[in-house]
N, C-alpha and C positions, 0 to 999 in steps of 0.2 A: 765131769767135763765130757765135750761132745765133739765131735768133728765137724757138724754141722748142726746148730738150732736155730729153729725157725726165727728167719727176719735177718740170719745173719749169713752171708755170703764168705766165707773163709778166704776163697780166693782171690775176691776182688779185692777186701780188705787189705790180703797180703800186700797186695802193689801199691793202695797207700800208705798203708804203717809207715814204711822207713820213710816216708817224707816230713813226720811229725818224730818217729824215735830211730833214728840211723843205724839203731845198734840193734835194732826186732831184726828177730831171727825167723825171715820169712821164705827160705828156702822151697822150692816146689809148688809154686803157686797157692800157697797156703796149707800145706800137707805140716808144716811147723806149728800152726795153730791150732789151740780146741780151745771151747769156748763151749760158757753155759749161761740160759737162762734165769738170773737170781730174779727177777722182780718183774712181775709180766701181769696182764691184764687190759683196761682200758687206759690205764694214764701210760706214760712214757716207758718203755721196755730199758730193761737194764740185765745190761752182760758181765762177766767175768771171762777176760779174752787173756791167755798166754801164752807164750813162744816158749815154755818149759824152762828160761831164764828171767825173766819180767813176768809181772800180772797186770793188766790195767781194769778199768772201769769203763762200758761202754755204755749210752744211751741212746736211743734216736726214738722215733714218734708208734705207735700200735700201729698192726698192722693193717691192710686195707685203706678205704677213702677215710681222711679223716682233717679236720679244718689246720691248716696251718698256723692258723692265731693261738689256738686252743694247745698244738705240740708246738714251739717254737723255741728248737733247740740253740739256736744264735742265741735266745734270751737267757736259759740259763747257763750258756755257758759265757754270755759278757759279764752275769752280774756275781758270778763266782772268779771270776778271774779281775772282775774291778777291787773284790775283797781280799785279795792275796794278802796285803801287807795290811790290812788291818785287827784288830783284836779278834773278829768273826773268824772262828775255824772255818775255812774250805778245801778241799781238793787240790792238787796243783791241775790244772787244766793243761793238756797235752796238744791238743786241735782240735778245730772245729771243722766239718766236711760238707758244705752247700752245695755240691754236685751229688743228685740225687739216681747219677749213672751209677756210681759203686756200693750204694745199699737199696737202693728203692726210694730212699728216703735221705733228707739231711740229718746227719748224726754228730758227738763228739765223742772225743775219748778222752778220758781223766783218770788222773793219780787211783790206784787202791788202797784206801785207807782201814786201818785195821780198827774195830770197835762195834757195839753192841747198838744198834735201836731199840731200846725197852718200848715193849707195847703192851705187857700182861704185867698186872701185879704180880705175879707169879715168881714171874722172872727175877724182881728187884726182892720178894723176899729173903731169899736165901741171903742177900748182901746184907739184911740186919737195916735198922731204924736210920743210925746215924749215916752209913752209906746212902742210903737211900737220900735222905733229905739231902745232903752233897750235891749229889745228882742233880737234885731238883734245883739246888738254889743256883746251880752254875748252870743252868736251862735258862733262870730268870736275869741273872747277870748278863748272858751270854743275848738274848734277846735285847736289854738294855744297852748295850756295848753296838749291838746290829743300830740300834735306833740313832745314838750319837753319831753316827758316821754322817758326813754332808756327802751328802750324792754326786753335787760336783767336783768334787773332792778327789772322788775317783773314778772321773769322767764319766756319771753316771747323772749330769741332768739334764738330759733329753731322755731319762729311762720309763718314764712316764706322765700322765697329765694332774697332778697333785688339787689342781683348781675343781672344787664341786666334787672333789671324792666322796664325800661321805653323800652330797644327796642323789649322786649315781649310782652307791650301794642301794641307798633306799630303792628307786626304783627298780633297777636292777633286777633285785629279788622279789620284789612283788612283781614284776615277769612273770619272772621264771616260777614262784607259786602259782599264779593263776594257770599257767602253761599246762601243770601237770597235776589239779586240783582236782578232787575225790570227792568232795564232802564238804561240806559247809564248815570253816573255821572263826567263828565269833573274836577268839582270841588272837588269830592270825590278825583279820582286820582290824581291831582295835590297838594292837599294838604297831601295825605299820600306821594306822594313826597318827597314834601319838609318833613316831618315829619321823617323818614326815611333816608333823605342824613345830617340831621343836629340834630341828638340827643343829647343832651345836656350832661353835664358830671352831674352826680346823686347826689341829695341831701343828705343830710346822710340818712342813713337809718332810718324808722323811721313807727312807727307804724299808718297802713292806713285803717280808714272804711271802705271805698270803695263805700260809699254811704249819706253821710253828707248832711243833709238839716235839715230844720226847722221841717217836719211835720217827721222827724226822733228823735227829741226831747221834752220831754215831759217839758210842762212850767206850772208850778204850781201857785196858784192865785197871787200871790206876787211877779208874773213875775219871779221865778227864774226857773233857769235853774235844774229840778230835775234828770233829768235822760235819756241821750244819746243810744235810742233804735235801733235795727235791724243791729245786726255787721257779719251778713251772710253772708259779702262780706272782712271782715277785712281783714291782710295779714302784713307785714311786705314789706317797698317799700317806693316807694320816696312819703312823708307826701304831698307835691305840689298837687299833683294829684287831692288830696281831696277837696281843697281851689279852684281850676279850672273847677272840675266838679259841686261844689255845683253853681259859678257864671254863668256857660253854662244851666243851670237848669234854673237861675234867666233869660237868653237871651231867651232860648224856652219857656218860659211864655208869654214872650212879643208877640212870634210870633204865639201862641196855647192859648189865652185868654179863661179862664172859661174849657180849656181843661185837662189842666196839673196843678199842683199847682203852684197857682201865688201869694204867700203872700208876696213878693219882691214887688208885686205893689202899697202895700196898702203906702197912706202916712206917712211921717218918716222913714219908711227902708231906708239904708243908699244907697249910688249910690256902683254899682262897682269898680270905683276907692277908695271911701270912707274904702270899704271894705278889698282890697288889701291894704292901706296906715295903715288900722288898724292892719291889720293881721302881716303886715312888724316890727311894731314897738312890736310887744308881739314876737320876733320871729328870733333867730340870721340866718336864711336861706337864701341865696341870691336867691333876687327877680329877678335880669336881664335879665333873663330867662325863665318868665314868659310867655312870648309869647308863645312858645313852648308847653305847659303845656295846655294852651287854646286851641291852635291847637289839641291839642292830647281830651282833655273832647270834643271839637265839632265832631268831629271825631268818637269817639265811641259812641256819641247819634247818631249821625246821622246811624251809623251802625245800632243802638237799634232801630230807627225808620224807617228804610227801611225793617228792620223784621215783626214790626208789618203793614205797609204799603204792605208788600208780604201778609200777611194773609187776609189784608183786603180786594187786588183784587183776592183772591181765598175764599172769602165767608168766614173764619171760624174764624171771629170777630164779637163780638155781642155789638151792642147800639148803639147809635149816638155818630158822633165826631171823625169817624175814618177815614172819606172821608176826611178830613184836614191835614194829618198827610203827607201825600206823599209830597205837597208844602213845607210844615215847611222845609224840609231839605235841599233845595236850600239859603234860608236865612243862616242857621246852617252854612251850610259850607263857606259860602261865608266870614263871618264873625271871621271861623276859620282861613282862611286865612290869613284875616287882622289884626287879634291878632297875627304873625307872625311875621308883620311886625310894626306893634303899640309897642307893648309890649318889641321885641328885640333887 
């Protein structure tokens, strides 16, 4: 803990806290608080702020110019606070702060919940086979149980535009590949092809992370599932999406070892079919279709990493592990195509 880290202002904080917790202990203009940076980068910065009696959770947007669509903190903290009362672990959300006089920025502040995000097999082996698959199956439950929710349900349908999501993906990301394209991709094109002449008719509408994995969720010592973190991608859209990108996650591990998060690998995680057959049965959505779906998750990773592969051959990526990234995406696609044809 710090007295002051970057992006966070102690003192100004102090004079809002007691407005959302009566009982912060904000004596001295902030001389009661320290606070640290747990999760920094380019996505959304995340704090651990305490008055030496309470801990909370802070977030607000990276620091510098940066698009407000892109960090919009209002968004996850309505669609975490619309899931309170339902099956979906989240956060109790504290407030939310739109005056960008007391941090630079609009920020919230939420519950500190205690539990692990596995992102290395590493991690899960010590827990043994059966632990392990636990984990995973209440990952695939827990994602099933997000998709039954009705969005109006919990005054979430204006949360976004559900109509033509899937052929908004498609374009979308052949964008954003051509944006930041290196090299001739044969496979790239022919699978936004086919992705493109054959879209699927939409699942119901239905509320989407837009970024569902493991080291997205926090697992508390008793193995349970406490709390489904980082929904700065949520949206309102076909629930599919979610279950295809978290399994094209579990395919680029195989092919970026020790790169990317591989806890898919440790023993007892369940296989991908295991995974779909689980999901299928918690889940009135027609799976037939599924192909489609995988094709579309390989598709915009592979976009995702030909972005950071364009930064890498123009120098402005830092560490080792990024000379590897260019190759991964010839596997990706190749394999998106075959889930085209596997799956439908």
């Amino acid at each position: 803990m710090t007295t002051e880290p970057p992006g966070l202002d102690l003192g100004r904080l102090a004079g809002w806290l007691p407005s959302v917790i009566p009982s912060a202990k904000t004596a001295g203009a902030g001389a009661g608080l320290k606070a640290a940076l747990i999760a920094g980068g380019k996505s959304n910065l995340t704090y651990e702020v305490t008055d030496g009696a309470a801990t909370w959770i802070l977030r607000r947007p990276p620091l510098g110019h940066v698009l407000a669509t892109a960090h919009d903190m209002g968004r996850e903290y309505r669609v975490m606070s619309a899931l309170k009362d339902t099956p979906v672990p989240v956060p109790q959300m504290y407030g939310l702060c739109a005056d960008s006089d007391v941090l630079g920025a609009p920020f919230y502040l939420m519950e500190r919940v205690e539990g692990t995000p596995y992102r290395q097999a590493a991690q899960l082996e010590p827990l043994g086979p059966e632990r392990t698959r636990a984990i995973a199956v209440g990952m695939v439950d827990t994602l099933a149980a997000l998709h039954q929710v009705d969005p109006a349900s919990v005054g979430l349908g204006d949360f976004g535009k559900p109509d033509g999501f899937l052929a908004r993906q498609v374009s979308r990301w052949k964008k954003q590949l051509d944006a930041s394209a290196t090299r001739d991709l044969p496979a790239a094109a022919e699978l936004h092809r086919r992705l493109a002449a054959d879209v699927p008719e939409q699942s119901q509408s239905g509320i989407v992370h837009g970024d569902y994995r493991l080291d997205n969720i926090l697992v508390g010592p008793g193995d349970t599932l406490n709390a489904v973190i980082d929904w700065e991608m949520a949206t309102l859209g076909d629930p599919l999406t979610d279950l295809a990108l978290m399994l094209v996650y579990h395919r680029l591990a195989e092919q970026l070892s020790g790169a990317v998060a591989d806890a898919s690998a440790a023993p007892g995680f369940p296989s991908e079919r295991e995974i779909i057959e689980r999901y299928g049965r918690s889940s009135d959505r027609d799976l037939s279709r599924f192909g489609f779906y995988l094709g579309l998750a390989s598709y915009k990773l592979a976009a995702i990493l030909e972005g950071i592969h364009y930064r890498y051959l123009h120098g402005q990526t830092v560490g080792p592990g990024f000379e590897n990234i260019g190759p991964a995406i010839f596997p990706l696609l190749d394999a998106g195509i075959d889930a085209l044809k596997e799956y439908s």
